[in-house]
C-alpha positions in Angstrom: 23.8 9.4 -33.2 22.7 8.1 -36.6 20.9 5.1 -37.6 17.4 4.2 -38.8 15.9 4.7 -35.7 12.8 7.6 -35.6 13.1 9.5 -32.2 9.6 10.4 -30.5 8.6 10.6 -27.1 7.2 6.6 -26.7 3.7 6.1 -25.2 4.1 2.8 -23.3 1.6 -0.2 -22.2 1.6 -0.5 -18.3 1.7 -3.6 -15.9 -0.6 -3.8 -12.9 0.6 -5.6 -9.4 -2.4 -6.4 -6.9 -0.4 -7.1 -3.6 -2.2 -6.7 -0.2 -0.5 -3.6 0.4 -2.4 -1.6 -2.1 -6.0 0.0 -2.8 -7.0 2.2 -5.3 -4.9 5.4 -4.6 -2.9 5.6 -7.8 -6.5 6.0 -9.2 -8.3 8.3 -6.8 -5.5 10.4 -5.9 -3.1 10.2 -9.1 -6.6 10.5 -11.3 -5.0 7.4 -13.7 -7.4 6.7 -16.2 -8.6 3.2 -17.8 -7.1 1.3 -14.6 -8.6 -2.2 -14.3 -11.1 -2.6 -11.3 -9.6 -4.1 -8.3 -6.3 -3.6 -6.0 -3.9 -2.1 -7.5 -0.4 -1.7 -5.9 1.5 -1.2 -8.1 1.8 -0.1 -12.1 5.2 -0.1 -13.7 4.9 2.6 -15.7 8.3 2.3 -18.1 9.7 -1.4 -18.0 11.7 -4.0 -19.9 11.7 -6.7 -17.3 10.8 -9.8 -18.3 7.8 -10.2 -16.3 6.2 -7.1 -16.9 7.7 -6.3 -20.8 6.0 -2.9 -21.8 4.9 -2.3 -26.1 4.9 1.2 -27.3 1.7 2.4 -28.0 2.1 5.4 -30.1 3.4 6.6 -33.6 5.8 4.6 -36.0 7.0 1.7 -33.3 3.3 0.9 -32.0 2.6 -2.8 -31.0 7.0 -3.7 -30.9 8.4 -4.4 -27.5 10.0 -2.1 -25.9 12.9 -4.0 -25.0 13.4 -5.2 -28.8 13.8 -1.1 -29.5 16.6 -1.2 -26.8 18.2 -3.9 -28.3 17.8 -2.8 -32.2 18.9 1.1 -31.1 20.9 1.0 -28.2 23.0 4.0 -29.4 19.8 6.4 -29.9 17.7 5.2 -27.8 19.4 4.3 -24.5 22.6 6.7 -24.9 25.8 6.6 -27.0 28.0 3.4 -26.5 25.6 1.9 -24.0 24.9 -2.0 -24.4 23.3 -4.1 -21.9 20.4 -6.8 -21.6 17.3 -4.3 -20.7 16.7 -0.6 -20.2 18.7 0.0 -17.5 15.7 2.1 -15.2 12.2 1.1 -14.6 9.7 3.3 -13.3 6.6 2.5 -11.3 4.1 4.2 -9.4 2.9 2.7 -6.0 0.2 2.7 -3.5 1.2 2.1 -0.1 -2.5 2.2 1.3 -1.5 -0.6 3.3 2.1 -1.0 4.7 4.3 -2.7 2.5 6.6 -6.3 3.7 10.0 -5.4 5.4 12.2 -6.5 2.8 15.4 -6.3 1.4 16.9 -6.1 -2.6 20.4 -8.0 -3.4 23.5 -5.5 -5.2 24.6 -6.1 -8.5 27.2 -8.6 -7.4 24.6 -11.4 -5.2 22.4 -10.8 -8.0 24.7 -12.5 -10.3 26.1 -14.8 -7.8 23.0 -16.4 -6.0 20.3 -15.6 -8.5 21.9 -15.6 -11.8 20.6 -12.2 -12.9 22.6 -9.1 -14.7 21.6 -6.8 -11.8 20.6 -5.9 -8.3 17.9 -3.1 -7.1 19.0 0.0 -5.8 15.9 2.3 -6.2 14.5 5.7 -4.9 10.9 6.8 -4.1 9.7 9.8 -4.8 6.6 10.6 -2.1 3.6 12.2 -4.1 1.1 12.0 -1.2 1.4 11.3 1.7 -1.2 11.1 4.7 -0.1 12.8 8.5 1.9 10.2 10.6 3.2 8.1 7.0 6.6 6.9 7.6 9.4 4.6 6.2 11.6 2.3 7.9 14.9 2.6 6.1 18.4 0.8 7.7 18.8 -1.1 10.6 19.9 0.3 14.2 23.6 1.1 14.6 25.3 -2.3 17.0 22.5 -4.6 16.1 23.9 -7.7 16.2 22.4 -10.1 13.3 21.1 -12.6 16.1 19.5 -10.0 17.8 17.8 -8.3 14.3 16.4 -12.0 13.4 14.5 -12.2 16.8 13.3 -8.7 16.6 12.1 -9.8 12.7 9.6 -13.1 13.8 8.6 -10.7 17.0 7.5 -7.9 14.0 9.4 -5.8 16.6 10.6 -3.2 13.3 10.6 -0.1 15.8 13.3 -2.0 17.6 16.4 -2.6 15.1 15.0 -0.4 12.6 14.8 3.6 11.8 11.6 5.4 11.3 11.3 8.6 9.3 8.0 10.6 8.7 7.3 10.9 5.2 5.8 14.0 3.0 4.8 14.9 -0.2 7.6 15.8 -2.0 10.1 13.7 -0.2 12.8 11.6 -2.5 14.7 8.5 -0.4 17.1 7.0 -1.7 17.6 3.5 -1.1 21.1 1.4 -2.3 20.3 -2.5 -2.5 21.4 -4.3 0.4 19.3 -1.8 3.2 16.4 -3.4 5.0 12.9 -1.2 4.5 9.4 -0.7 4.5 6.9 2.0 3.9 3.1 3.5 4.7 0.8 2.9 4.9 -1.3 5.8 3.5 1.7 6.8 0.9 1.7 7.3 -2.8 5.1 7.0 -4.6 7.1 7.2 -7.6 9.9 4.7 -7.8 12.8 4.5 -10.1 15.0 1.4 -9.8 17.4 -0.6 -11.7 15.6 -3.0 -14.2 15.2 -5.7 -11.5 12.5 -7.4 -9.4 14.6 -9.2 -6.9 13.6 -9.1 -3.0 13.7 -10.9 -0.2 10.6 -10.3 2.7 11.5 -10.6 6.4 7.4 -10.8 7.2 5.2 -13.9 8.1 2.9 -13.0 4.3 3.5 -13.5 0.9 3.0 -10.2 -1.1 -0.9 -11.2 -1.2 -1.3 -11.5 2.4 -1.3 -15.4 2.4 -0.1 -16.8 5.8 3.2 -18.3 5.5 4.2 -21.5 7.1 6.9 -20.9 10.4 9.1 -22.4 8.7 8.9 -20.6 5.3 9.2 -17.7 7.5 12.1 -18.3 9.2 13.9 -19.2 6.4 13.1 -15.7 4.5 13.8 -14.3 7.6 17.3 -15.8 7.1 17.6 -15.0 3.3 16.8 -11.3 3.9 19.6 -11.0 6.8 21.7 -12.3 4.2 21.2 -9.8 1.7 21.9 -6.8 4.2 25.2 -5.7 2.2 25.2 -2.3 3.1 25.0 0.2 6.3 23.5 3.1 4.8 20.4 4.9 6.5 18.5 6.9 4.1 16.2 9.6 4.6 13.9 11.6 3.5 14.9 14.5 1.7 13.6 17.5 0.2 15.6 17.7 -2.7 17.9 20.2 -4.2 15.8 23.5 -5.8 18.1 23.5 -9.2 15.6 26.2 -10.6 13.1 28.4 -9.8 11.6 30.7 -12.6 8.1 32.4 -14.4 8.3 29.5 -16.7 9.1 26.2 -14.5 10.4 25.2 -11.0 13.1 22.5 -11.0 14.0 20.2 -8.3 16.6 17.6 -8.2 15.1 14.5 -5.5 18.2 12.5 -5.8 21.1 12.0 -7.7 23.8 9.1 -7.6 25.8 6.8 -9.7 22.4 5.1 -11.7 19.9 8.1 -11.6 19.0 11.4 -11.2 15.2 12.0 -10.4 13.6 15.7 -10.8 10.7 17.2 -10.7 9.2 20.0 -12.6 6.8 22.0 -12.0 5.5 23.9 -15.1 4.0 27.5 -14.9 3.8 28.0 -18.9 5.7 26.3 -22.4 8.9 25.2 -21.5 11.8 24.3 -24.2 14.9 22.4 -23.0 17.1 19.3 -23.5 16.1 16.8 -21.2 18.7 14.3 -19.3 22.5 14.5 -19.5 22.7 13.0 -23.0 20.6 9.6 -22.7 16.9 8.2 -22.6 14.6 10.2 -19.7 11.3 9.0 -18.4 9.0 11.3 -18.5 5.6 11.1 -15.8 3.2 13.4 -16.1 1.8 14.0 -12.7 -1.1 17.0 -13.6 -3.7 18.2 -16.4 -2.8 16.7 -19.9 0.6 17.5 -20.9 1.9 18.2 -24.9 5.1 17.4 -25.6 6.6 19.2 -28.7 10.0 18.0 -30.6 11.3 18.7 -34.1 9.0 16.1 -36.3 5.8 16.9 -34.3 4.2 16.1 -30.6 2.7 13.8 -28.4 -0.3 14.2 -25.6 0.9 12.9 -22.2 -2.3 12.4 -19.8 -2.5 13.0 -16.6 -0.6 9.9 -14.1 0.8 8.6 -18.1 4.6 7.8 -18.8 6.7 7.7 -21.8 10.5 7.1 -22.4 12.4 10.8 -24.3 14.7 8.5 -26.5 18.7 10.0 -26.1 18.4 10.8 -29.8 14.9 13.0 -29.6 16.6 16.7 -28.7 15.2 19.6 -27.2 11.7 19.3 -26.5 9.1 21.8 -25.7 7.0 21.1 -22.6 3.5 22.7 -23.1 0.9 22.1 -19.6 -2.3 22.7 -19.9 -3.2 26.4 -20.3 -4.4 27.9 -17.0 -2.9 25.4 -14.5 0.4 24.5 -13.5 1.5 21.1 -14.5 4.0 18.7 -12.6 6.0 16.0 -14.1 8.9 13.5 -13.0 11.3 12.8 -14.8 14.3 10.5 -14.6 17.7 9.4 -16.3 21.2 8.4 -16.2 23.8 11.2 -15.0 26.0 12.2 -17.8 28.8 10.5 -15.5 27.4 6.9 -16.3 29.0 7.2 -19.9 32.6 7.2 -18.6 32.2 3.9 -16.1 
């Protein structure tokens, strides 16, 4: 990987989402600092979607787009040979205080067909709190006929067509586009998604709790049955413990053909070479965080994100002396370069 590009763990600007469904948790229990006052559902931590385009905030890039780096440096930044419109993850945190719509995300190929965009949403969340009795309805019912999941939908009969999971912290789901779902409330999560906001909501509110007219309803109702493209019925899972040692514990949420999502726990300094040979973002869930690579480091503060460009190298993870520090971190399996 050569060009002109300088590799350095990027500090990124953050979008904020006030839907209904969220309160102040990623503030009071995340401990994210400078949030604005108000709701706040959701912050995408590590975008280049259109709506919520992040700048770099830090060292020789600050105040350029992140998305215009992707494009300039697709080679070093994203991962060797990779082109594309956007970086293909996003990663946002999100307060399920309240629980969120039933809704549904298109696949990659209704995306293109019926809403003209590159991609669909296939996404996983990673549960960092979680209060006793938080669930998730993921999938619908085995045999439920689609006449008898849009009555249950305008009854808000979920628990009838739908399956409910508890939910704890630690837990990664992982949810392929095309499966119905809903979460909370009283959750906190880390998502990682494909670089889309596409949805379709099955319930009688817009995302700010405005009363929809029946109609408007019904017709949602319809567009979100006609997005359910797959049968899969995720759940919870605890993840696989890839490493366990004085220095760090590693565990590996999920893995599949877009993403891999770990978490590390870090007991002291840490060196390694993050990801499987692409970009990693890089959440730092605990006490400020340094992050040491060849040309010099970077502070990462508590609940803060940055993207690891593929180009950066091994890194050396350094948490704050006395206390362990846990981060999440997610990238594209070194299998994504062969497809």
């Amino acid at each position: 990987m050569t060009d002109d590009f300088i590799a350095y763990p990027l500090l990124l600007t953050y979008g904020v989402r006030r839907y209904a469904f969220g309160a102040r948790a990623i503030v009071e229990r995340l401990g994210k600092a400078g949030v604005q006052d108000g709701v706040v559902a959701e912050t995408w931590e590590v975008s280049d979607h259109p709506s919520e385009p992040a700048l770099v905030v830090n060292g020789p890039y600050r105040g350029r787009p992140l998305g215009a780096l992707v494009q300039a440096h697709p080679d070093t930044l994203v991962r060797l040979g990779w082109r594309g419109p956007h970086l293909p993850l996003l990663v946002k945190l999100l307060d399920a205080t309240h629980v969120l719509p039933v809704h549904v995300h298109p696949d990659d190929a209704t995306a293109a067909s019926r809403y003209g965009e590159p991609n669909g949403k296939d996404e996983a969340w990673h549960v960092l709190w979680a209060a006793p009795g938080a669930s998730a309805l993921v999938g619908v019912r085995p045999d439920v006929s689609p006449a008898s999941l849009r009555s249950a939908l305008l009854a808000c009969a979920y628990d009838d067509v739908m399956l409910r999971h508890p939910l704890r912290a630690g837990d990664t789901v992982d949810v392929p586009a095309g499966v119905l779902h809903t979460f909370g409330p009283d959750t906190l999560i880390l998502e990682v998604q494909q670089t889309s906001d596409l949805a379709e909501s099955a319930v009688a509110t817009d995302v700010f709790g405005r009363a929809l007219t029946r109609a408007t309803w019904e017709a949602n109702v319809d567009a979100t049955i006609a997005l359910l493209t797959s049968d899969a019925q995720p759940r919870p899972s605890a993840g696989v413990l890839v490493h366990d040692g004085d220095t760090h514990r590693r565990v590996e949420g999920c893995r599949n053909e877009r993403y891999v999502l770990e978490r590390w726990t870090l007991r002291s300094s840490v060196r390694a070479h993050l990801g499987e040979g692409g970009f990693v973002t890089f959440t730092n869930l605990a006490g400020p965080l340094t992050i040491e690579f060849d040309d010099g480091e970077e502070r990462i503060e508590r609940a803060s994100s940055c993207v690891l460009p593929a180009s950066l190298g091994p890194v050396t993870l350094h948490p704050e002396p006395g206390s362990d520090g846990d981060a999440v971190l997610c990238f594209e399996p070194a299998s994504i370069a062969a497809t």
